[in-house]
C-alpha positions in Angstrom: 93.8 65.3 90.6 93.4 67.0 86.7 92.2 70.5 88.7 95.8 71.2 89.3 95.8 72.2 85.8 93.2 74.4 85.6 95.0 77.5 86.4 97.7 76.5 83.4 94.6 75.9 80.8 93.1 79.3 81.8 96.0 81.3 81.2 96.4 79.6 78.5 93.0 80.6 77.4 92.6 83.9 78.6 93.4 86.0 75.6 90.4 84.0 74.3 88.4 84.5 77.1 89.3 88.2 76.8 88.9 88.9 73.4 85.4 87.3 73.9 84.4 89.9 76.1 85.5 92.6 74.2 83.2 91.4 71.3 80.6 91.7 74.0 79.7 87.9 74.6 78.5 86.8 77.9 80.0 84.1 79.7 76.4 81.9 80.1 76.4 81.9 75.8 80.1 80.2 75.9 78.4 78.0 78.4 76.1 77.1 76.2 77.8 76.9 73.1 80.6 75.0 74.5 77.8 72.8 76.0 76.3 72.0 72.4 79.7 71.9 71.2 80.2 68.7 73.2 76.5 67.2 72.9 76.9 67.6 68.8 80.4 66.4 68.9 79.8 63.4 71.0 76.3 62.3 69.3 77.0 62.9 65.9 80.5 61.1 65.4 80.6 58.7 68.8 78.1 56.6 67.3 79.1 56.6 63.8 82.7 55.1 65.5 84.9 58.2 63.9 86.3 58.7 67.4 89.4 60.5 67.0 87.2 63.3 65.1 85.1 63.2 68.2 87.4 63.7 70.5 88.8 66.4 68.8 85.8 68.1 68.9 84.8 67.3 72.0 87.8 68.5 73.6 87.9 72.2 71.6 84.2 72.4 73.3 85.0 71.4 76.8 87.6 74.1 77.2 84.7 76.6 77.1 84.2 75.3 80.8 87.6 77.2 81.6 86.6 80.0 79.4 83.3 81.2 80.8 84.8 80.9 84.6 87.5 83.2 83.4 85.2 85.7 82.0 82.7 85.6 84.3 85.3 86.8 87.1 87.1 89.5 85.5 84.4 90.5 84.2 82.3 90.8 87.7 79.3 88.5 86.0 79.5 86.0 88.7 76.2 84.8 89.6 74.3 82.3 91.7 72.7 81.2 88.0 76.0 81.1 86.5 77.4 78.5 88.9 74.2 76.4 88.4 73.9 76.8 84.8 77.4 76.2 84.3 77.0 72.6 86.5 73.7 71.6 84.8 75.3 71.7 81.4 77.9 69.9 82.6 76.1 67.5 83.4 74.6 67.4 80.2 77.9 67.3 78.2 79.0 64.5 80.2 76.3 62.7 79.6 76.6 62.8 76.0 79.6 61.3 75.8 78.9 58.1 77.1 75.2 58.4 75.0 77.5 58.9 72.4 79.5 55.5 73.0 76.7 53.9 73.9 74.6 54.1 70.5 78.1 52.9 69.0 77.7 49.7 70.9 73.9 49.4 70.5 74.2 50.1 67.0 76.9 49.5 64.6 79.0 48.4 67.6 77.0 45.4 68.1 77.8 45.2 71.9 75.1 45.1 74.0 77.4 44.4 77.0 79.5 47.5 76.2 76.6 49.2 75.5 75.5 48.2 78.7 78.8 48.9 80.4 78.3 52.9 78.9 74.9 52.9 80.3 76.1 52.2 83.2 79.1 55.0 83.5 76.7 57.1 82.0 74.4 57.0 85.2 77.0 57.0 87.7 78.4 60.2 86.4 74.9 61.4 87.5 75.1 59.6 91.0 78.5 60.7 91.8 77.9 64.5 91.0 74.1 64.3 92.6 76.4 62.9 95.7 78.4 65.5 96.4 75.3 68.1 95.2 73.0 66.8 97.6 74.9 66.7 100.5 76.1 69.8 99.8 72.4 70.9 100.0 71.9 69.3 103.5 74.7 71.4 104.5 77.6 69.0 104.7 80.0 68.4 101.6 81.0 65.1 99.7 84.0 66.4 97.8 86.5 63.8 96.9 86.5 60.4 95.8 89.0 58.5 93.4 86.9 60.0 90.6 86.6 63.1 90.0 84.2 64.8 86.9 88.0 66.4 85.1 89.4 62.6 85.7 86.5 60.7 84.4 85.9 63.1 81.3 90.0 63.2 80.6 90.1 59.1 80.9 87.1 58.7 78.3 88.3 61.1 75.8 92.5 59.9 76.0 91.2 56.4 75.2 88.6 57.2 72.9 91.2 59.2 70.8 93.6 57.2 71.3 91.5 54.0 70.0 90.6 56.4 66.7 94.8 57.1 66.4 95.9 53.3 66.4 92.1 51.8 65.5 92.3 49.7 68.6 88.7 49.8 70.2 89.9 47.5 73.3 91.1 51.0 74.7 87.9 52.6 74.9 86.3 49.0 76.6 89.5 49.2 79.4 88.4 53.0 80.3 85.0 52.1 80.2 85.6 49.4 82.4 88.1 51.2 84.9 85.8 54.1 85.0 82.8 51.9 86.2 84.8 50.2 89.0 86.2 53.8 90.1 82.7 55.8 89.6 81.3 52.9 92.0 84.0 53.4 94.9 83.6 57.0 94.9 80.2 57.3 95.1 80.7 55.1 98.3 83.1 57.0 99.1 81.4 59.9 99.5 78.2 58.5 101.0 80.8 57.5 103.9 81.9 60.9 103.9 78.6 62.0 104.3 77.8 59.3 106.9 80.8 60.4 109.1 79.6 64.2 109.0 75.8 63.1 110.3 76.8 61.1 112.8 79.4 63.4 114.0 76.5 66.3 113.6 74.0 63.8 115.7 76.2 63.0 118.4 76.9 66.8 118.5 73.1 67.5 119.1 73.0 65.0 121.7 75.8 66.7 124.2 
C-alpha cells in the first residue's frame, strides 16, 4: 500500500541522492550507513524508552533505502549484489527495531508478554520476507499479503513516535499487537499463493 509513495520520497530525495554522487559515494556505503543508522538508533534509545528520539532517528536512516536505489540507477551501479545487499540489511534494520522494543519490555519495561509479543513480530518479519524470498527462488513469487515490509516498518515507527509525543505507551502495545495478527495472515497468505502456483504448475506437468 506505502510503495505508492516511493516515487514522491525519491524525488524528494534526489538532490541528496545526487549530490552524494558527486562527492563520489557509492550507493552500497548509503546502504550501509543508512543500515547502521537504524540498528544504532533503534538499540541504543528503544530500550532506554526515549522513543520519539528513536523514531526520529530511525526514520532519517531509513530514507537511505530510497537514496541508494536512486543512485544506483542513474548512476548505472545496479548490480545483482546491490539488490541482495540492499534486502539483507533490510532485514537487519527491521530487525532492530523490534530488538529494540523488545529489550524495553525485558528490561526497564518490565513486560515479559510485550516483550514476548516483539519477539514474536520480530520473527515474523523474517518469515514473511523469507516467504516471498523463497518462493521466489523456486521460481514462482509470493508478493502480496496484507502486510507489507513499508506497512509494517511505517505502523511501528507512527506508534512508537507517537507514544514518545503524548507519553502514552498503550500505542506502541496496539501496533504491536495489530502487526502480529496481520504478519500471521500474510504469511498464510502467501503460502496459499504459493500453494495455488504448484499445484497449477503440477497439474500442468501432468497434461
Amino acid at each position: 500500500m506505502l510503495e505508492r509513495f516511493r516515487h514522491f520520497w525519491t524525488r524528494l530525495l534526489s538532490p541528496i541522492a545526487n549530490l552524494l554522487l558527486k562527492l563520489g559515494v557509492s550507493p552500497d556505503a548509503v546502504t550501509v550507513v543508512g543500515t547502521c543508522g537504524v540498528v544504532a538508533g533503534s538499540l541504543i534509545f528503544f530500550p532506554r524508552g526515549q522513543f520519539l528520539v528513536g523514531v526520529l532517528v530511525v526514520t532519517a536512516f531509513v530514507f537511505s533505502d530510497l537514496i541508494d536505489g536512486y543512485m544506483a540507477r542513474l548512476s548505472g551501479r545496479t548490480s545483482t549484489w546491490g539488490a541482495f545487499l540492499d534486502s539483507t540489511l533490510d532485514r537487519i534494520g527491521d530487525a532492530a527495531v523490534f530488538a529494540g522494543l523488545l529489550l524495553w519490555y525485558a528490561g526497564d519495561g518490565d513486560d515479559l508478554r510485550l516483550a514476548g509479543l516483539a519477539l514474536y513480530c520480530l520473527v515474523m518479519g523474517g518469515v514473511t520476507s523469507y516467504a516471498r524470498a523463497r518462493a521466489e527462488s523456486l521460481g514462482m513469487h509470493a508478493r502480496g499479503g496484507i502486510a507489507e515490509r513499508a506497512d509494517r516498518l511505517v505502523l511501528i515507527l507512527v506508534a512508537t513516535g507517537l507514544a514518545g509525543i503524548f507519553d502514552f505507551e498503550p500505542l506502541i502495545v496496539v501496533a504491536l499487537a495489530l502487526l502480529a495478527v496481520a504478519s500471521s495472515v500474510t504469511v498464510v497468505q502467501r503460502m496459499l499463493i504459493v500453494h495455488k502456483q504448484a499445484v497449477a504448475g503440477t497439474d500442468a506437468s501432468h497434461e
